[in-house]
Phi, psi and omega in degrees: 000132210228147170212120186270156168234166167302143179313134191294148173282323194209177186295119171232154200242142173260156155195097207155193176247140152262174202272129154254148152228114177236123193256124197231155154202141170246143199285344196224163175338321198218181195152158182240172158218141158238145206239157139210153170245122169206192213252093171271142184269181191294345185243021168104331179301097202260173181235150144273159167256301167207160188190174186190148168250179177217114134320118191298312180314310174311310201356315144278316169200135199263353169234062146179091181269116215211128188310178188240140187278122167340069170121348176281118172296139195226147180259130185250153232197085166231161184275122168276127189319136181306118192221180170208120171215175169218136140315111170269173196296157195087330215266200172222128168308118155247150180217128133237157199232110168215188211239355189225138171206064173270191322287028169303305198245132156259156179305148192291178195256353179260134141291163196191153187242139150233148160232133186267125193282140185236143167095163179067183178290327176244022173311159141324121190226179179215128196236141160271090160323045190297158183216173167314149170293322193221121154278208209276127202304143196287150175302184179222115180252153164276148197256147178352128162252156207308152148285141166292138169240090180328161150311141133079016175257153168190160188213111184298349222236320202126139165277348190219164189278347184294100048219000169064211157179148216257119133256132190239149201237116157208127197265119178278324178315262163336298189090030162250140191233126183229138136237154184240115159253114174273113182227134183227149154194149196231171189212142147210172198225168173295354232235332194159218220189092158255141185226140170220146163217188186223165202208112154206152211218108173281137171272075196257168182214138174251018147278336183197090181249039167284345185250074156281144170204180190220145154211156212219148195217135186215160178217124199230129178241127168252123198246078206239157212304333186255349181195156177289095177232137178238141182250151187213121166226150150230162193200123191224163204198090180286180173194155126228204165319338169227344164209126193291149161232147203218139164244164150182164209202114136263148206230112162285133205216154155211127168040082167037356150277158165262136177277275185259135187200132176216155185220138253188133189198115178226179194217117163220127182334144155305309159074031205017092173226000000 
């Protein structure tokens, strides 16, 4: 559910968490809500700003969590992760509400109809941490001084595989979703050469997205003047209805033997989740 405001007449500045309130309901046990707040410009463009989830089950206590009755409204309460922005004038408030944020989050085990109550004093709202637009004139800071740069280090690769890149597949037919995330990134020291990247790939079926799963694959080669050592992981992450399932596998190598190698295999309640 996407909700716009009129184009702003003048400028507004936020700086805080805002406030949600959603008088919500749902046909099934368990449900999520996701809040996100953003700026769309005059040309169509959105930003995000800020946004937070919920659990329905949580609602009351995230360590003693109790389903939700099937059509009964709940006033629900979340603090949005903390930001600072200003909407320039033209532009629009956007708030949207969906029930779903994969694969950031995973998903309840129910397909689901929800509703959100609008209007009167105590309808769903959004309280804005607004502030002056222009406050007290900024300090004088001394500018940056250089960073150390070790001798003979550099990193050619990225030091780290974030932020990678997302191709996402979708059979409209099925009502089935794969996204695939990639990532790399080397280093190098006077000593040798490490490189790695990573790989995971989500799975939805949106008729049953109780079989949601991930599975992730990763490699790290360290490259030294007498020997080769590469690490290999895998890793997979199953659901039904009641329980998560987990796997992994880590693999040590020297000069393409194997040292070592362990694997890991659990079954978890779900717990509403």
């Amino acid at each position: 559910m996407v909700y716009d405001s009129e184009p702003l007449a003048d400028d507004v500045t936020i700086f805080g968490r805002a406030k949600v309130r959603l008088l919500a309901a749902a046909d099934v046990p368990l449900a999520d809500w996701f809040v996100r707040l953003e700026d769309v410009a005059e040309n169509g463009r959105v930003t995000a700003v800020t946004g937070a989830g919920l659990n329905g089950a949580q609602r009351d206590s995230t360590e003693k969590p109790e389903a939700l009755v099937p059509g009964r409204e709940y006033a629900l309460n979340l603090d949005l992760y903390l930001t600072s922005w200003v909407w320039p004038r033209g532009h629009r408030i956007r708030v949207t509400v969906s029930n779903a944020q994969w694969p950031m989050l995973w998903p309840t085990p129910y397909p689901m109809t929800t509703t959100l109550r609008l209007g009167g004093r105590d309808g769903s709202a959004i309280e804005l941490p607004v502030i002056p637009a222009h406050g007290t004139a900024a300090p004088q800071f001394a500018p940056p001084e250089p960073s150390e740069q070790p001798p003979g280090v550099s990193t050619p690769g990225g030091d780290y595989a974030w932020p990678g890149s997302w191709t996402l597949e979708r059979d409209e037919v099925r009502g089935v979703t794969t996204v695939t995330w990639r990532g790399t990134s080397a280093m190098v020291f006077p000593w040798g050469k490490f490189e790695h990247r990573e790989q995971l790939i989500y799975h939805i079926d949106d008729a049953h997205p109780e079989s949601a799963a991930v599975e992730g694959e990763a490699e790290s080669v360290e490259r030294l003047k007498d020997r080769v050592l590469t690490y290999r992981g895998q890793i997979a992450l199953t659901s039904d209805r009641t329980t998560f399932h987990y796997s992994a596998a880590r693999t040590l190598l020297r000069d393409g033997a194997v040292v070592r190698t362990r694997s890991w295999k659990e079954d978890i309640p779900r717990d509403l989740q």
